[in-house]
N, CA, C and O atoms as CSV, one atom per row, in Angstrom:
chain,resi,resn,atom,element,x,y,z
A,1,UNK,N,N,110.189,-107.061,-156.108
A,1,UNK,CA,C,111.487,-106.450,-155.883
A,1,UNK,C,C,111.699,-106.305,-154.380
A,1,UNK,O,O,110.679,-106.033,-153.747
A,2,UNK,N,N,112.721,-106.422,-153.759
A,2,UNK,CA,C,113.808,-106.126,-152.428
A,2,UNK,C,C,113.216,-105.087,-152.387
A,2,UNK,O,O,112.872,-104.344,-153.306
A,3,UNK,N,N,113.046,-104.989,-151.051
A,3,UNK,CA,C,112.459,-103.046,-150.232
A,3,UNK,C,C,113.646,-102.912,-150.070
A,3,UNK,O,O,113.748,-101.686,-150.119
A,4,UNK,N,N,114.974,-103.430,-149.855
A,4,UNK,CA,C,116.625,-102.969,-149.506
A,4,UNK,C,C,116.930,-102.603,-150.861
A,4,UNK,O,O,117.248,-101.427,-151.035
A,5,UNK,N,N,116.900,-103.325,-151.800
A,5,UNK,CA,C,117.470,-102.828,-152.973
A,5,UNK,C,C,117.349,-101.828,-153.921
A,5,UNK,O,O,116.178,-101.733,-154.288
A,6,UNK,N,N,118.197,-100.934,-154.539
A,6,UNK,CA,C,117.573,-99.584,-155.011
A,6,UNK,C,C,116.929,-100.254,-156.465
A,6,UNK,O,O,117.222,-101.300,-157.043
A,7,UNK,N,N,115.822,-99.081,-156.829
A,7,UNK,CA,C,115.746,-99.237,-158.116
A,7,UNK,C,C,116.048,-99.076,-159.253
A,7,UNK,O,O,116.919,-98.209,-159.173
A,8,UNK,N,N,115.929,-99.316,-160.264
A,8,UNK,CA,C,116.857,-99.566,-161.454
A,8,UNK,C,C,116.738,-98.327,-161.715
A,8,UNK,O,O,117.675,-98.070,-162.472
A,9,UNK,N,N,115.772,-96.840,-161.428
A,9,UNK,CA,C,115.752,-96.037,-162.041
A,9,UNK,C,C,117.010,-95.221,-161.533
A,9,UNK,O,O,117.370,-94.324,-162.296
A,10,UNK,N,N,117.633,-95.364,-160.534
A,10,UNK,CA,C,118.844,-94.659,-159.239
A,10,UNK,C,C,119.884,-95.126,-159.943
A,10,UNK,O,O,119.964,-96.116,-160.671
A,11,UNK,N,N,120.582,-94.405,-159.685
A,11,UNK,CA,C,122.274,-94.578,-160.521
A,11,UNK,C,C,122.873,-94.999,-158.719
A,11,UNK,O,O,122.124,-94.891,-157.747
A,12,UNK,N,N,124.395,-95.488,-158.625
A,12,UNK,CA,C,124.743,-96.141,-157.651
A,12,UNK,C,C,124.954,-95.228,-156.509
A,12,UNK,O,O,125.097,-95.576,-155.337
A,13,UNK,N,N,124.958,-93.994,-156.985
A,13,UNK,CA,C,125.371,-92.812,-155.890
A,13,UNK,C,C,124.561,-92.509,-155.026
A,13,UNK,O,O,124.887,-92.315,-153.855
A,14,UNK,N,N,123.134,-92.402,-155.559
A,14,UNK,CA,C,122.019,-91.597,-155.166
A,14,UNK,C,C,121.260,-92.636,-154.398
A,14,UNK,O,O,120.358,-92.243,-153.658
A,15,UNK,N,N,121.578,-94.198,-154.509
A,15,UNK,CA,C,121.200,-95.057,-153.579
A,15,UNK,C,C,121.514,-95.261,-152.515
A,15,UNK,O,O,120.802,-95.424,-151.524
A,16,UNK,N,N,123.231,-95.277,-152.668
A,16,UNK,CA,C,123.939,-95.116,-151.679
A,16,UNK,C,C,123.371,-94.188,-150.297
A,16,UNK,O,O,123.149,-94.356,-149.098
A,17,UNK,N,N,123.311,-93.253,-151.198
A,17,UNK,CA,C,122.772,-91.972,-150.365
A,17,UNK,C,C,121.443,-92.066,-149.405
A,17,UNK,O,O,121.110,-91.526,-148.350
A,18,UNK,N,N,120.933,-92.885,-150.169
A,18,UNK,CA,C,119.730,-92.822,-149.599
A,18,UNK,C,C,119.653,-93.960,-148.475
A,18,UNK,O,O,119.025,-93.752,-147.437
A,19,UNK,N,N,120.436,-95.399,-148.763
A,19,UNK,CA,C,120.356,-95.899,-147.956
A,19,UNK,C,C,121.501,-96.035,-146.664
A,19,UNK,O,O,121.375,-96.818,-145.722
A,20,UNK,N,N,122.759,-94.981,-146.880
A,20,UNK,CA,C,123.875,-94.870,-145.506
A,20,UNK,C,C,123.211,-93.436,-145.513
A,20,UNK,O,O,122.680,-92.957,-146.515
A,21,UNK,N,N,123.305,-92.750,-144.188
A,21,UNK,CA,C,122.899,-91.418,-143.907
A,21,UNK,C,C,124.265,-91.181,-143.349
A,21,UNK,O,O,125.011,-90.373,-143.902
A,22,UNK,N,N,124.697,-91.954,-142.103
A,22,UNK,CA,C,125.948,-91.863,-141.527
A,22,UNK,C,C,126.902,-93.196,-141.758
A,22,UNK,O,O,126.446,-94.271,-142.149
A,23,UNK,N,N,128.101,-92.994,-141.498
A,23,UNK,CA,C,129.261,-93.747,-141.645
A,23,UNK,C,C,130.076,-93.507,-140.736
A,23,UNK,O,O,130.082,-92.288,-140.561
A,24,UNK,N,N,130.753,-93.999,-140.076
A,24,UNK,CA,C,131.964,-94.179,-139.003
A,24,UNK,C,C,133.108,-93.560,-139.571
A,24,UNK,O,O,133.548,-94.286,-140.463
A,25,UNK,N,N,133.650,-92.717,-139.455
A,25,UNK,CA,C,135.102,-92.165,-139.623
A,25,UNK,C,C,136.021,-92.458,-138.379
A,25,UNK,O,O,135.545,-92.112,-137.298
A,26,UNK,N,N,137.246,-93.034,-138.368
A,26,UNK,CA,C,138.290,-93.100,-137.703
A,26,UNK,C,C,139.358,-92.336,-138.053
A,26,UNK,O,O,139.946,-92.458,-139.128
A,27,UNK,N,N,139.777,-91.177,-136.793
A,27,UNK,CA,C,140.831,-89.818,-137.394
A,27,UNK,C,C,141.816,-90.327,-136.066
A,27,UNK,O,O,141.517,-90.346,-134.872
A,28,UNK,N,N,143.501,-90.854,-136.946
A,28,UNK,CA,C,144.778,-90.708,-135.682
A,28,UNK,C,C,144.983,-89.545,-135.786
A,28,UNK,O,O,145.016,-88.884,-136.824
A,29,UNK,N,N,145.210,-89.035,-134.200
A,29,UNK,CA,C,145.739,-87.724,-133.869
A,29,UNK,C,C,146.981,-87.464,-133.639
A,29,UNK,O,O,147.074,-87.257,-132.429
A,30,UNK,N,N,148.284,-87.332,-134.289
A,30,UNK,CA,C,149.578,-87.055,-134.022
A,30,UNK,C,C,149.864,-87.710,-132.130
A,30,UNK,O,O,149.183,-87.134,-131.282
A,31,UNK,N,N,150.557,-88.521,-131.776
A,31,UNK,CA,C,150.887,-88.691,-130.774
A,31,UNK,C,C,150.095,-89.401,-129.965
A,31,UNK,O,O,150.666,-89.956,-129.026
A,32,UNK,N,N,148.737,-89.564,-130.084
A,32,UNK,CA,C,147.538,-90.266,-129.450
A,32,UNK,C,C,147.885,-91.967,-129.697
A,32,UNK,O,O,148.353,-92.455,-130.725
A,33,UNK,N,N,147.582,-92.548,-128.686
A,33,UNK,CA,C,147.736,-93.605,-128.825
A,33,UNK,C,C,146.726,-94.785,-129.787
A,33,UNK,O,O,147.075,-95.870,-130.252
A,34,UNK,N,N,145.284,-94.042,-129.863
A,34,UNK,CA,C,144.719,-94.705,-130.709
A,34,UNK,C,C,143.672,-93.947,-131.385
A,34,UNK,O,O,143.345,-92.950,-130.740
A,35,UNK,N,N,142.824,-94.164,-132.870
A,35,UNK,CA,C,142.109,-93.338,-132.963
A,35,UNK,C,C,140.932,-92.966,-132.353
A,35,UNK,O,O,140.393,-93.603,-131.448
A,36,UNK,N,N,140.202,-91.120,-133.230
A,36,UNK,CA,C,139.333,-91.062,-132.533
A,36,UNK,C,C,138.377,-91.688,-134.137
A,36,UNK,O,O,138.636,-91.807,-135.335
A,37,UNK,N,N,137.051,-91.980,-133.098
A,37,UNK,CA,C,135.832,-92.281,-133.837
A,37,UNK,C,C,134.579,-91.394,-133.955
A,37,UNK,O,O,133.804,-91.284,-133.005
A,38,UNK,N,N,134.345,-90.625,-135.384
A,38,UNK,CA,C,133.596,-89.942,-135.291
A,38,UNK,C,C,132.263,-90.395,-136.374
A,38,UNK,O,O,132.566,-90.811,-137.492
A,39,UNK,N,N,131.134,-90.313,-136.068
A,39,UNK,CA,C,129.976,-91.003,-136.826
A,39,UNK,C,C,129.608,-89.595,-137.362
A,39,UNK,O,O,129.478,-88.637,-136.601
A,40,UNK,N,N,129.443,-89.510,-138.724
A,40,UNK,CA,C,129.023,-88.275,-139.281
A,40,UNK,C,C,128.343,-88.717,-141.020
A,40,UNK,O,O,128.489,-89.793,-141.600
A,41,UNK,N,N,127.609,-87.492,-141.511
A,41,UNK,CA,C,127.259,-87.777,-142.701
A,41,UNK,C,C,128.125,-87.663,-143.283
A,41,UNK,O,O,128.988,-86.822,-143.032
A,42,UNK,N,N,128.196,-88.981,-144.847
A,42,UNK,CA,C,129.506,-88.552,-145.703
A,42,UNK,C,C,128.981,-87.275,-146.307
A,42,UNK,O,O,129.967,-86.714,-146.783
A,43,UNK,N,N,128.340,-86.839,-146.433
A,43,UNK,CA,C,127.952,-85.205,-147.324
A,43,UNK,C,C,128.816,-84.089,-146.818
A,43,UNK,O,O,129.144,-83.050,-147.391
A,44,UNK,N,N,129.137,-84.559,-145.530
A,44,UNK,CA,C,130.277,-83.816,-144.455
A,44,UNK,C,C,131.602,-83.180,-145.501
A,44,UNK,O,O,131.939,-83.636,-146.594
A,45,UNK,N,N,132.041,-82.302,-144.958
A,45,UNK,CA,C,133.795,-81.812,-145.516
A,45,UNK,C,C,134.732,-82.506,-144.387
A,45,UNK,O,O,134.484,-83.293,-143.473
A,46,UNK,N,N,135.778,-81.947,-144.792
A,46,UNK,CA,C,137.068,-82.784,-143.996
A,46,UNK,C,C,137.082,-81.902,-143.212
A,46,UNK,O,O,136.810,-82.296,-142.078
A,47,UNK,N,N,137.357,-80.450,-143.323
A,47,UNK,CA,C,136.422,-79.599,-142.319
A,47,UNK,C,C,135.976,-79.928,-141.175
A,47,UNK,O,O,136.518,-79.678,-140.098
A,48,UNK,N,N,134.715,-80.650,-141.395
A,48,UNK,CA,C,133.930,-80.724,-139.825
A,48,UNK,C,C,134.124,-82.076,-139.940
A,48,UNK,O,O,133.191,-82.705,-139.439
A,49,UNK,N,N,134.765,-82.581,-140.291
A,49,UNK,CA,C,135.885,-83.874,-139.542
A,49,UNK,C,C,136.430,-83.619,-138.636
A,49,UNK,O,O,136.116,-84.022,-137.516
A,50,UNK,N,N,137.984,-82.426,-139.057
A,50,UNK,CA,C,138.455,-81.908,-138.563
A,50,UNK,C,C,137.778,-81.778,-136.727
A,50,UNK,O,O,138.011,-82.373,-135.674
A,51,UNK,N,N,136.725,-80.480,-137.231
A,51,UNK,CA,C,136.245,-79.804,-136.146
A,51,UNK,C,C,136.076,-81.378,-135.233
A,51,UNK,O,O,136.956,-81.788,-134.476
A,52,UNK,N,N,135.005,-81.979,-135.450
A,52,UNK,CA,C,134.162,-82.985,-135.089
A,52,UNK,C,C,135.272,-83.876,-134.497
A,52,UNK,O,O,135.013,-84.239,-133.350
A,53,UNK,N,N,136.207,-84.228,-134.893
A,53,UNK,CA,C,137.216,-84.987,-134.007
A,53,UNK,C,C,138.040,-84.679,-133.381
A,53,UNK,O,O,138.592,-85.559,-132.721
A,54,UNK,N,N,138.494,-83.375,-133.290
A,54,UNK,CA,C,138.887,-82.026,-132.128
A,54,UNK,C,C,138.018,-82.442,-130.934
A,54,UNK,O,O,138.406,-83.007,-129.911
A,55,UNK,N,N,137.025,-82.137,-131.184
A,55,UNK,CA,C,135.776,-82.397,-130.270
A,55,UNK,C,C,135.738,-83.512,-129.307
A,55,UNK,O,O,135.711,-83.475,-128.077
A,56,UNK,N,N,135.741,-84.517,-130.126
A,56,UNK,CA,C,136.095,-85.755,-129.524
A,56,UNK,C,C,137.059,-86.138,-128.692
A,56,UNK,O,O,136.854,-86.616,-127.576
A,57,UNK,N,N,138.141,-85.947,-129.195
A,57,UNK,CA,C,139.276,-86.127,-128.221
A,57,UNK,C,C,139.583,-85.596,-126.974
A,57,UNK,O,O,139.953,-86.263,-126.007
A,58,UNK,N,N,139.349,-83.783,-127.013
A,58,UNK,CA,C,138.772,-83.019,-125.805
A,58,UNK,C,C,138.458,-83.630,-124.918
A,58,UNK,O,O,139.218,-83.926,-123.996
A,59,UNK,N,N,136.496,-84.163,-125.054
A,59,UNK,CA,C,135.780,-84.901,-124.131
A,59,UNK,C,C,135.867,-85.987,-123.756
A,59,UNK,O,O,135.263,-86.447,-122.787
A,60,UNK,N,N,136.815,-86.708,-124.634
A,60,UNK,CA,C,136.904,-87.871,-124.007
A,60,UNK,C,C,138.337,-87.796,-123.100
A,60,UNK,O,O,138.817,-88.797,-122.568
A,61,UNK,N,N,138.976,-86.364,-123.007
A,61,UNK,CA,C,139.896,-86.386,-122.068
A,61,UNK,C,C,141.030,-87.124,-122.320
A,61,UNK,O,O,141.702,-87.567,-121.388
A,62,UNK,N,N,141.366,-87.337,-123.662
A,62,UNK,CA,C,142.579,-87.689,-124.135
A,62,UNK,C,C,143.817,-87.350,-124.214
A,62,UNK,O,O,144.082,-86.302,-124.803
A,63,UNK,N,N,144.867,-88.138,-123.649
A,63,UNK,CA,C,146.616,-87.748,-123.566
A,63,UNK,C,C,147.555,-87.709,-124.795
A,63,UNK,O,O,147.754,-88.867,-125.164
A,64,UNK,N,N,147.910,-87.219,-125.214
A,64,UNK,CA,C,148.164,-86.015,-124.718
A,64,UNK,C,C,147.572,-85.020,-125.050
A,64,UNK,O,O,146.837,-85.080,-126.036
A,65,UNK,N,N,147.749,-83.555,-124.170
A,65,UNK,CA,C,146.849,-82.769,-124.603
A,65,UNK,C,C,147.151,-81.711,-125.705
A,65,UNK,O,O,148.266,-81.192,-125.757
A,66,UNK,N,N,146.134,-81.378,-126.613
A,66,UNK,CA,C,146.412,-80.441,-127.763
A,66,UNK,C,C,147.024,-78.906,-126.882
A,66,UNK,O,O,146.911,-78.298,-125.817
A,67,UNK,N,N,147.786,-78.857,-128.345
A,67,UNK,CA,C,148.215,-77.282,-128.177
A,67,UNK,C,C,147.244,-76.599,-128.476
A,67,UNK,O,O,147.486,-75.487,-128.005
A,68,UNK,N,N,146.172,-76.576,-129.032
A,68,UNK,CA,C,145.005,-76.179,-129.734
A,68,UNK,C,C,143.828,-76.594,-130.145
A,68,UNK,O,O,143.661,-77.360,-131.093
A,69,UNK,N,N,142.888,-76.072,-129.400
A,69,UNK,CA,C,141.531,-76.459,-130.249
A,69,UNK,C,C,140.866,-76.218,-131.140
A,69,UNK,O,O,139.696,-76.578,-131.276
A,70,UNK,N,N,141.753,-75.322,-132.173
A,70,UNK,CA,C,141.487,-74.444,-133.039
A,70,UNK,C,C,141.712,-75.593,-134.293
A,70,UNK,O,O,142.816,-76.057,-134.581
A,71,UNK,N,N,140.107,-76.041,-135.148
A,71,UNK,CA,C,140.724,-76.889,-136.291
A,71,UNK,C,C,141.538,-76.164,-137.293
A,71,UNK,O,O,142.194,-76.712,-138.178
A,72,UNK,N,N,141.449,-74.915,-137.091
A,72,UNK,CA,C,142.041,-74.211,-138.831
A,72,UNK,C,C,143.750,-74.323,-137.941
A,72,UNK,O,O,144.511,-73.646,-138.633
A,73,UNK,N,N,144.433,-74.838,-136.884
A,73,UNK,CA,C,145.619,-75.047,-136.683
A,73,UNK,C,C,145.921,-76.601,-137.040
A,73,UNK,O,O,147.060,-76.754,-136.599
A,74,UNK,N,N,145.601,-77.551,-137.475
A,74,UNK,CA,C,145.339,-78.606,-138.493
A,74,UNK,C,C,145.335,-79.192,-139.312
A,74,UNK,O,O,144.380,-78.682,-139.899
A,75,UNK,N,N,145.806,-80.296,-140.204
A,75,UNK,CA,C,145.644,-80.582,-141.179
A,75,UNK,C,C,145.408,-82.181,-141.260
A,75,UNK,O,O,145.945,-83.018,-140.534
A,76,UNK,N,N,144.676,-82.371,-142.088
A,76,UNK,CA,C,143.769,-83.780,-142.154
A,76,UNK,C,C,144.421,-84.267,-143.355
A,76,UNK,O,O,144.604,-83.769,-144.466
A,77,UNK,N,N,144.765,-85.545,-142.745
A,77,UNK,CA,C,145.955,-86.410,-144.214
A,77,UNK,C,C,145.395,-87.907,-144.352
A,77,UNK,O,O,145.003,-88.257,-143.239
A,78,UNK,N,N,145.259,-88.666,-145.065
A,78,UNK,CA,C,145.362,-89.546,-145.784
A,78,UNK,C,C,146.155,-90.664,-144.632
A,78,UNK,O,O,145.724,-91.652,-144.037
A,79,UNK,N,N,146.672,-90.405,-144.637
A,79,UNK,CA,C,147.484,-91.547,-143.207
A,79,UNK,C,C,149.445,-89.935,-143.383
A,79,UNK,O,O,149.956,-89.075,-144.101
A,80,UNK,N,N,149.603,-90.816,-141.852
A,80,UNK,CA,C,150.775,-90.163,-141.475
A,80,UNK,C,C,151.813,-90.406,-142.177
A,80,UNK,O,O,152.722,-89.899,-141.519
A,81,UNK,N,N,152.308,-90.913,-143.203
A,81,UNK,CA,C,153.144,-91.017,-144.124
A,81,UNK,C,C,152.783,-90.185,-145.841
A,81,UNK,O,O,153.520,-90.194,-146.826
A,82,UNK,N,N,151.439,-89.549,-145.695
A,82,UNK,CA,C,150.937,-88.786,-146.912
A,82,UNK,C,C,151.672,-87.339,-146.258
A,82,UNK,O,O,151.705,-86.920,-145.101
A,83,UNK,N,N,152.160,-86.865,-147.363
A,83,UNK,CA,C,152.682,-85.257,-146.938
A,83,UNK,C,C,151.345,-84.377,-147.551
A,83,UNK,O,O,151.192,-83.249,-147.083
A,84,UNK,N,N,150.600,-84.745,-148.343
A,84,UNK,CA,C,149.788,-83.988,-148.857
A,84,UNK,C,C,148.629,-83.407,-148.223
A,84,UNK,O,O,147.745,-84.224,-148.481
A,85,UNK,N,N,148.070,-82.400,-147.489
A,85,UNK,CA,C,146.862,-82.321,-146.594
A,85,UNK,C,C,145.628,-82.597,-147.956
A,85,UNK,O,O,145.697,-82.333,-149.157
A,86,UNK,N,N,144.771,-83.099,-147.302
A,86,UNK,CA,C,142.957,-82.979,-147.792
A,86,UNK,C,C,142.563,-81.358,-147.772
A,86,UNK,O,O,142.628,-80.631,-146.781
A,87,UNK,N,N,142.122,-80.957,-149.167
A,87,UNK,CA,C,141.574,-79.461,-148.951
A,87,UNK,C,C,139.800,-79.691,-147.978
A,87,UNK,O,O,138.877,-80.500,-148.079
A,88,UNK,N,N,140.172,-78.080,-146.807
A,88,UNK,CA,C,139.156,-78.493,-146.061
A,88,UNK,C,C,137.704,-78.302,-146.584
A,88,UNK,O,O,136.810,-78.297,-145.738
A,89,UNK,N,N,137.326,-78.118,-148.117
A,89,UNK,CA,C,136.085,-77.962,-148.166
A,89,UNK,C,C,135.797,-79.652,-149.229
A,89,UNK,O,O,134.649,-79.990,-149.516
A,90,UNK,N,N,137.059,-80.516,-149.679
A,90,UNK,CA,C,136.499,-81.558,-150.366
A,90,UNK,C,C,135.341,-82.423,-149.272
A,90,UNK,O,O,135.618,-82.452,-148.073
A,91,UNK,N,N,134.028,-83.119,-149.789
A,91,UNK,CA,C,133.620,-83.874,-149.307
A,91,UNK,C,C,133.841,-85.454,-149.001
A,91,UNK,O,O,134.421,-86.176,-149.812
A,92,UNK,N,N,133.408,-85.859,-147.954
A,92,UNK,CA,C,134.154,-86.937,-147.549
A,92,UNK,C,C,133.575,-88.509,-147.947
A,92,UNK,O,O,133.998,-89.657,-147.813
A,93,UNK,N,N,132.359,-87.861,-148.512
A,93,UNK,CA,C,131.995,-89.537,-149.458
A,93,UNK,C,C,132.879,-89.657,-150.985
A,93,UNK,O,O,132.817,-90.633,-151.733
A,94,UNK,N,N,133.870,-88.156,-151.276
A,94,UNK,CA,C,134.447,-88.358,-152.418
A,94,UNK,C,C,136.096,-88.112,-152.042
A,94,UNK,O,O,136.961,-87.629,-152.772
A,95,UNK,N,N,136.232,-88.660,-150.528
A,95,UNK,CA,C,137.955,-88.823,-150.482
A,95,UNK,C,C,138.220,-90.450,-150.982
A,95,UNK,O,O,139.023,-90.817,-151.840
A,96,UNK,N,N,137.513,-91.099,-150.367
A,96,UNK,CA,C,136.965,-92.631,-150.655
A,96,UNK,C,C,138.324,-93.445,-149.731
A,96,UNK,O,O,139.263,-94.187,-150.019
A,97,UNK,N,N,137.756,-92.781,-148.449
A,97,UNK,CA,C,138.908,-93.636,-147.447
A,97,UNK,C,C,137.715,-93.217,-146.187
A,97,UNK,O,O,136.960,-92.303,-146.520
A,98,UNK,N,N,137.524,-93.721,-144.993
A,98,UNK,CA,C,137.356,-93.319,-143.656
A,98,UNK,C,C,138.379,-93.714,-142.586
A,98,UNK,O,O,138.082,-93.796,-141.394
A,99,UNK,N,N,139.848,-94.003,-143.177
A,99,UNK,CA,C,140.967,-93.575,-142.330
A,99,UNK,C,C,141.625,-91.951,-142.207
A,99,UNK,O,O,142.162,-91.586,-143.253
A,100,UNK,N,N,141.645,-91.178,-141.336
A,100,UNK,CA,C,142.648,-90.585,-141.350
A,100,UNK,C,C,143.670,-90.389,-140.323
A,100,UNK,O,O,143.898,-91.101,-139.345
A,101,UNK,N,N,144.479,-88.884,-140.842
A,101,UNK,CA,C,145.313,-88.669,-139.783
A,101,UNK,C,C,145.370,-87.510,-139.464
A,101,UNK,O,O,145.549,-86.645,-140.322
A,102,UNK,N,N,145.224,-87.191,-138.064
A,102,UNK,CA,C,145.516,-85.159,-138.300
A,102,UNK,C,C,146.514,-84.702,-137.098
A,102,UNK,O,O,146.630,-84.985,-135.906
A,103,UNK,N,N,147.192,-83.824,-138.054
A,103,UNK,CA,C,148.047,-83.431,-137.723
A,103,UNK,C,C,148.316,-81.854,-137.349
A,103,UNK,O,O,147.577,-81.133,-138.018
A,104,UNK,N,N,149.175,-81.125,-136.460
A,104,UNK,CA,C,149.281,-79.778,-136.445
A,104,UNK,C,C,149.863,-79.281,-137.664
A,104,UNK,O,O,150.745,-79.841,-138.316
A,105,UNK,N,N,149.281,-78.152,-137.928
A,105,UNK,CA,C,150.028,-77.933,-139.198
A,105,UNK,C,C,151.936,-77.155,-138.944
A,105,UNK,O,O,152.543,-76.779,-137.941
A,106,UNK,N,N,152.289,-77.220,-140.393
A,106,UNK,CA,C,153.912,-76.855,-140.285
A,106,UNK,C,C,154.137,-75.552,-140.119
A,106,UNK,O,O,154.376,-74.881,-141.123
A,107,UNK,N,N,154.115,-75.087,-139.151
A,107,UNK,CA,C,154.465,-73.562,-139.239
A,107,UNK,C,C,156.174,-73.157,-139.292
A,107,UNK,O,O,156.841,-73.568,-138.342
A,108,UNK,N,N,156.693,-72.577,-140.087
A,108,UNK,CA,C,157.758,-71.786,-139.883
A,108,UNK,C,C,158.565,-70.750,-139.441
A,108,UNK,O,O,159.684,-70.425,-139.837
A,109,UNK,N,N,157.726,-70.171,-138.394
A,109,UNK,CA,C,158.263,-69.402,-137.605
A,109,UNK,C,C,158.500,-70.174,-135.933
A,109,UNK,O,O,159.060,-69.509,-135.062
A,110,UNK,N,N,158.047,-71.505,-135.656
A,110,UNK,CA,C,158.005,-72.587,-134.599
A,110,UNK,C,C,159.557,-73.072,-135.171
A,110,UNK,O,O,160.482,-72.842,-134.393
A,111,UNK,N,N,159.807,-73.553,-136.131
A,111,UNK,CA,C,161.125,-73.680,-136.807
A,111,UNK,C,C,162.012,-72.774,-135.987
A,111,UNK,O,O,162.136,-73.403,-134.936
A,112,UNK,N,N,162.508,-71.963,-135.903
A,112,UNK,CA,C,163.605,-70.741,-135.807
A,112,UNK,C,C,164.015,-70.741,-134.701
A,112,UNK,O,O,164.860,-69.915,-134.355
């Protein structure tokens, strides 16, 4: 038998698992010209996506600059045409995308 290949006793998940630890996530940031790239475990939440590509953009000194570094001011979508946010505790090997988009969230008192 393949030393790469799982064994028959592993169901497809738990191989997976064993053989990606990390995966590349790409998050567009409202207004940024291109995405950021964050390498993280999928066991991760959208959460410390969130956080984790806040982060990123910061240090790499990216234009334009946030109103906030605060991820809970945020919301992590599916691409910029999804109105629906990602809840921040789903995990991210079970959104089954490593595109996103994040956005400030809608406040209604900024409205008025």
């Amino acid at each position: 038998m393949d030393s790469l290949s799982p064994s028959g006793s592993q169901n497809g998940r738990e191989a997976r698992r064993r053989y990606l630890t990390k995966a590349l996530f790409k998050v567009n940031i409202q207004n940024s010209l291109g995405p950021v790239q964050v390498v993280m475990q999928p066991e991760n939440t959208a959460a410390e996506l969130t956080k984790a590509a806040i982060a990123v953009y910061v240090k790499e000194r990216r234009r334009p600059l946030l109103g906030s570094v605060d991820p809970g001011c945020y919301d992590l979508h599916y691409s910029q045409f999804n109105l629906e946010s990602l809840k921040p505790e789903e995990k991210l090997e079970d959104l089954g995308s490593r595109n996103f988009f994040l956005c400030p969230k809608f406040n209604l008192e900024n409205t008025k």
